[in-house]
C-alpha positions as CSV (number, residue, x, y, z in Angstrom):
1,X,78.5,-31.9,-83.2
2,X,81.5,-34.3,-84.0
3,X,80.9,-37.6,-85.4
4,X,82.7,-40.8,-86.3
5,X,81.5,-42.5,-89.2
6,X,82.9,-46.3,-89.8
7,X,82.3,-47.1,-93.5
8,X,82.9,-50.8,-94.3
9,X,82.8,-51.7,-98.0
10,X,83.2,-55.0,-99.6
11,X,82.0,-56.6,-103.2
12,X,78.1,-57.6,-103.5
13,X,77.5,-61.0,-103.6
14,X,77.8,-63.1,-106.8
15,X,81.3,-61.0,-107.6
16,X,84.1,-62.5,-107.6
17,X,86.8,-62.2,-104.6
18,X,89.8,-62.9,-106.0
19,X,91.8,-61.5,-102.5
20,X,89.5,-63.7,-100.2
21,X,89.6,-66.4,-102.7
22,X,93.6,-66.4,-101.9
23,X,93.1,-66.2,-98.2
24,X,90.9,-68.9,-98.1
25,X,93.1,-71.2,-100.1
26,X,96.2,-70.3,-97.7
27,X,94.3,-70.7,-94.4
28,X,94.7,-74.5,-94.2
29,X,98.4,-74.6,-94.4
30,X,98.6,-72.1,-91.4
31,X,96.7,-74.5,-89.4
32,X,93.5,-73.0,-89.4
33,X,90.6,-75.6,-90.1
34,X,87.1,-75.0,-90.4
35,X,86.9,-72.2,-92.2
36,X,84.1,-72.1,-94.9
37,X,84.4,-68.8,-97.1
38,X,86.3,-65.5,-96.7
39,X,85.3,-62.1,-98.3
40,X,87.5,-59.2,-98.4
41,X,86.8,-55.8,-97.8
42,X,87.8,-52.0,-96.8
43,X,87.2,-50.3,-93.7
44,X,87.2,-46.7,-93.4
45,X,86.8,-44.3,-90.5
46,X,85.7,-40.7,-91.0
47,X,85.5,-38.1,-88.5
48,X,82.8,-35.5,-89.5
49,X,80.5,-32.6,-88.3
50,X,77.3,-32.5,-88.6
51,X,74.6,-30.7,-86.6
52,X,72.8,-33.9,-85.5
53,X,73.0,-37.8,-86.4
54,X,70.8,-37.7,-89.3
55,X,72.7,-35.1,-91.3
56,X,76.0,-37.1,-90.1
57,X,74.4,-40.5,-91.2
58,X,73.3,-39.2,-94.2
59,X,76.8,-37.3,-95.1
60,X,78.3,-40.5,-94.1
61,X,75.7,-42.0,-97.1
62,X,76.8,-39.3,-99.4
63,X,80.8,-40.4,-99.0
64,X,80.4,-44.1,-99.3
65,X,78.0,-44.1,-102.4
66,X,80.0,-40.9,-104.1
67,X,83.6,-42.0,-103.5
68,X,84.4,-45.0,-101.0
69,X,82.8,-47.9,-103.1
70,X,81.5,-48.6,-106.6
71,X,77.9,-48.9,-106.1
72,X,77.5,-51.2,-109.4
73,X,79.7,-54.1,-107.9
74,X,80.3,-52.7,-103.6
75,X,77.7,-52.3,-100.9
76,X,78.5,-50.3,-97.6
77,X,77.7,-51.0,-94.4
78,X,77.8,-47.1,-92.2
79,X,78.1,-47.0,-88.7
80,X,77.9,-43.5,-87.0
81,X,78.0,-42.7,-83.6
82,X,78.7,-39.0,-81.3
83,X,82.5,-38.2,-80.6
């Protein structure tokens, strides 16, 4: 079977965000009040096969932890669902 995996990956808390850090500062001047904290991140989609949503789920796993984010200061967040 064919899955899509969504992998979002953004720092832990407690680290420092120096590109939401800037966004945040620059938000006012653009008119946009209200806004209370902004974290950055990455977002990456990953078509895969897999013989059933476990095995895609856990390949999904695999890829984040081994090579989309650095475990020691990024978590990920996996979403995968049937094609």
């Amino acid at each position: 079977m064919r899955f899509i995996a969504r992998v979002e990956v953004r720092l832990r808390e407690g680290i420092a965000d120096p590109e939401g850090a800037t966004i945040e500062r620059a938000l006012p001047a653009l008119g946009f009040d209200g806004i209370a904290s902004v974290r950055s991140g990455r977002c990456f989609q990953v078509e895969l096969d897999a013989a059933d949503l476990a095995t895609a789920q856990n390949h999904a796993a695999a890829l984040a932890d081994r090579l989309l984010a650095n475990p020691v200061i990024e978590e990920s967040i996996i979403e995968v669902t049937p094609l």
